[in-house]
C-alpha positions in Angstrom: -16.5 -9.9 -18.2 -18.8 -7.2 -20.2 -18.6 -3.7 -21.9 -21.3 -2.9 -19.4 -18.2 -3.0 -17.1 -17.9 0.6 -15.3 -14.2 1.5 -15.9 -12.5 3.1 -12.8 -9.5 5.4 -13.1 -6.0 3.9 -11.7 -7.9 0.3 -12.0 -6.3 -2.1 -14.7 -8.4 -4.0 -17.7 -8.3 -7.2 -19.2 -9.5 -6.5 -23.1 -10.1 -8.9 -25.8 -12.0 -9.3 -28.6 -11.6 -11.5 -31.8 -12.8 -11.5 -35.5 -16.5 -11.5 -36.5 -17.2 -15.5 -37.1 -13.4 -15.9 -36.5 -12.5 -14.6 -39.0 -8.9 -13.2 -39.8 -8.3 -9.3 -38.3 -5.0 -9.4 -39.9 -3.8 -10.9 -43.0 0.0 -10.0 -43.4 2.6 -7.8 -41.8 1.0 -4.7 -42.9 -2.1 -5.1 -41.5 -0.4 -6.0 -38.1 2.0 -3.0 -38.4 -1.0 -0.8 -38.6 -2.7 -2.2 -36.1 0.2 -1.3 -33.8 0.2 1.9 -35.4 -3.5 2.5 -34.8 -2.9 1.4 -30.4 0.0 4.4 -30.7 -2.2 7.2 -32.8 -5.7 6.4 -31.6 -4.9 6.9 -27.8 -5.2 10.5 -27.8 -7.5 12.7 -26.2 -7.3 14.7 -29.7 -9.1 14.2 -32.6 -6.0 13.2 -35.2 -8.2 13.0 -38.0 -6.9 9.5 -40.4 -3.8 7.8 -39.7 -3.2 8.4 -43.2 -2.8 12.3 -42.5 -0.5 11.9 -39.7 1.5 9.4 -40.8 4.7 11.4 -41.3 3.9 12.5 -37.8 4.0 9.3 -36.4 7.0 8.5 -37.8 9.1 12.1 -36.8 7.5 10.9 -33.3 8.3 6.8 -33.5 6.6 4.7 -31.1 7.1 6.7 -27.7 3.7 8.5 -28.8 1.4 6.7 -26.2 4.0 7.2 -23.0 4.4 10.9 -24.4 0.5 11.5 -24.1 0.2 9.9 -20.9 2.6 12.4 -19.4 0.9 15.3 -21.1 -2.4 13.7 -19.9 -3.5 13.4 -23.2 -3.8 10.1 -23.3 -7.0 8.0 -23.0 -5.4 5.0 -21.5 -2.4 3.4 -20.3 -1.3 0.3 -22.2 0.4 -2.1 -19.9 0.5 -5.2 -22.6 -0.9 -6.3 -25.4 -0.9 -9.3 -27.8 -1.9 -9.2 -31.5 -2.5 -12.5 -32.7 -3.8 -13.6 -36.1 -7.6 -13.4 -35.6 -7.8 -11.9 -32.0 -5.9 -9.5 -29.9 -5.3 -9.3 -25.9 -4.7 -6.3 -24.3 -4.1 -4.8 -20.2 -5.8 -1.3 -20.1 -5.7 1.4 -17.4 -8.1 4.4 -18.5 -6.6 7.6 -17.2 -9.6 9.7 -18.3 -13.4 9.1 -17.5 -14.8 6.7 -20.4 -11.2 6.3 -21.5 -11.1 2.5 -22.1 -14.6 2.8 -24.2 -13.5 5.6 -25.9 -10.5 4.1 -27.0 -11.8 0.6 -27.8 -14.3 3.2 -30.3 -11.7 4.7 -32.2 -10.0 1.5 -32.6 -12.4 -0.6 -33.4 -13.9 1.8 -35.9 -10.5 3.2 -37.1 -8.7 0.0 -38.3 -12.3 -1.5 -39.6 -12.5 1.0 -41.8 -8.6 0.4 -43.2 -9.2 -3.6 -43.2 -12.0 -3.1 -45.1 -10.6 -0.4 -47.7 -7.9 -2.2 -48.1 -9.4 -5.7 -48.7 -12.2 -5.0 -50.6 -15.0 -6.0 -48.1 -17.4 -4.4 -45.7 -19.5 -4.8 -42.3 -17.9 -5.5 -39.1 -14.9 -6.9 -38.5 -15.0 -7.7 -34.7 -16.8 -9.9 -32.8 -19.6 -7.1 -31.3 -18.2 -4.8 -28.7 -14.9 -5.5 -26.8 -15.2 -7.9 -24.1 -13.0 -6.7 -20.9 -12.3 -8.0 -17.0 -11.8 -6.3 -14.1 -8.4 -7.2 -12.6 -9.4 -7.3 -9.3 -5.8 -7.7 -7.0 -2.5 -7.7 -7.8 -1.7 -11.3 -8.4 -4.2 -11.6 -10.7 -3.1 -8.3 -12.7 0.7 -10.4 -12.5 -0.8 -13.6 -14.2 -3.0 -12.0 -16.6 0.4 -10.2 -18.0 2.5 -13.3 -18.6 -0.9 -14.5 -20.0 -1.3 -11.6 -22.6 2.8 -11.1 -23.0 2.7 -15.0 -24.3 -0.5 -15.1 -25.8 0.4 -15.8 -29.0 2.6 -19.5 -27.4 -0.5 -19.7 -25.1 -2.4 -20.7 -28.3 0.6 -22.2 -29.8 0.4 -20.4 -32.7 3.2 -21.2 -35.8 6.7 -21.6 -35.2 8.7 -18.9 -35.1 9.0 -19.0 -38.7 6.2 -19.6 -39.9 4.2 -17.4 -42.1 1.3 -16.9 -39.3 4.1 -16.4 -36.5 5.1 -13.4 -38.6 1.7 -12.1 -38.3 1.7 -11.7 -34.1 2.8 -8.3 -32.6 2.9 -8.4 -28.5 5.1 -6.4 -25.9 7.1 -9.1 -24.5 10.0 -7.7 -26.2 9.3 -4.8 -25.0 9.4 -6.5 -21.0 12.8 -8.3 -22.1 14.3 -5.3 -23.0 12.7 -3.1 -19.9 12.8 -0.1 -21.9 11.5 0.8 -25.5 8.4 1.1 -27.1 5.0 2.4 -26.0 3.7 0.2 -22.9 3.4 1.8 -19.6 5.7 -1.3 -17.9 6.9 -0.1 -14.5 3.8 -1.0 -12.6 4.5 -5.1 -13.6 8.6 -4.8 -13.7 8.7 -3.1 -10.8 7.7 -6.0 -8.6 10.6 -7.5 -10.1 14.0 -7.9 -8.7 15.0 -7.4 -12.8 13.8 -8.4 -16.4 14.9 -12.3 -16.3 12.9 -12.5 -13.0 9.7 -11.5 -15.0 10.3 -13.4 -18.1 11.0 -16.7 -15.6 7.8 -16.1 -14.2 5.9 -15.8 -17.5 7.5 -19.0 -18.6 6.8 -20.6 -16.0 3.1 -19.4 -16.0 2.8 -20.2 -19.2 4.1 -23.8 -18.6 1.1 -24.0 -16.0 -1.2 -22.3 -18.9 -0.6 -25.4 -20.7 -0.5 -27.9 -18.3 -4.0 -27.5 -15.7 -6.9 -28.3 -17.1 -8.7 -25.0 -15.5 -6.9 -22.7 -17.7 -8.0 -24.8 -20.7 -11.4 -24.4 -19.9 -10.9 -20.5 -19.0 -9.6 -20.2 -22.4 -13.2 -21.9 -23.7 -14.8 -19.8 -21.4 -13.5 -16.5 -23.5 -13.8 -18.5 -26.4 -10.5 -17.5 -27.8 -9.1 -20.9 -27.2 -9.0 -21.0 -31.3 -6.5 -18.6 -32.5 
């Protein structure tokens, strides 16, 4: 459960990390739209220089960029899911290129501090020290760990769904409802599925076990992101 974690090609990743003294990594829809933003743009192999500089390319391109990488091999990793909550974020990485998950994690990490930071007027770090990741070992576990990260946001019980922090949280369950759209590489979860609803059910129902056994609540203060 380390960065000192050696990351193995076609092997999946549980990555995490929060804000520095719990602090808030996003404050309003902006900063979580450019958070998204900086998953899609940052995953190259490429330098792209700022986001700011390829914005209008990111835009002419929309948010197949990752899956269109990946099948140019240009891509660092493979996103499977993610979760973006207010003050910590959840994701399922597969690196695709040697060092791929660090590298990544790098340019992210550095990338959208140094926007946060611009932006709001502050410096220093904004994470919590380096990225925390888990190996996910067999398949089952790579399963649960996907409803856990598609639902991370109701895992925490964070907001209602209209509440102003709700509005904050970007996550691809959506994208898993719809079973097509956006930038996750979902076929290696779905397609243990007999279709969509089967996979949502299953996330539901994990996440109504999330909730109710008393080992995942101490898992969750294990990670220490049981505080949202």
């Amino acid at each position: 459960m380390h960065i000192n974690l050696e990351f193995a090609e076609e092997e999946y990743y549980h990555v995490y990390n929060r804000g520095v003294e719990k602090r808030s990594i996003v404050v309003d829809e902006k900063d979580s739209a450019r958070f998204i933003q900086s998953l899609i743009q940052f995953n190259s192999l490429k330098p792209i220089g700022s986001i700011f500089e390829n914005t209008y390319e990111y835009k002419k391109i929309g948010s197949e960029t990752s899956k269109e990488l990946t099948k140019k091999n240009e891509a660092l990793v493979e996103i499977i899911a993610y979760c973006l909550n207010p003050n910590h974020f959840h994701m399922i990485l597969s690196p695709v290129v040697e060092d791929g998950i660090s590298k990544f994690m790098h340019r992210l990490g550095t990338g959208y501090t140094k926007y946060f930071n611009k932006r709001h007027k502050r410096s220093g770090s904004l994470f919590q020290g380096l990225f925390k990741a888990k190996h996910l070992e067999d398949n089952d576990y790579l399963l649960h760990v996907s409803a856990y990260v598609n639902l991370n946001d109701r895992v925490h019980k964070i907001g209602s769904e209209t509440s102003k922090v709700s509005k904050l949280v970007r996550k691809s369950y959506g994208e898993y409802e719809a079973g097509s759209g956006g930038f996750c590489q979902k076929d290696v979860i779905l397609d243990q599925f007999k279709n969509r609803k089967e996979y949502t059910d299953f996330c539901e129902d994990s996440l109504e076990l999330m909730h109710e056994t008393k080992d995942e609540q101490n898992e969750l203060k294990d990670l220490n992101l049981l505080e949202y």
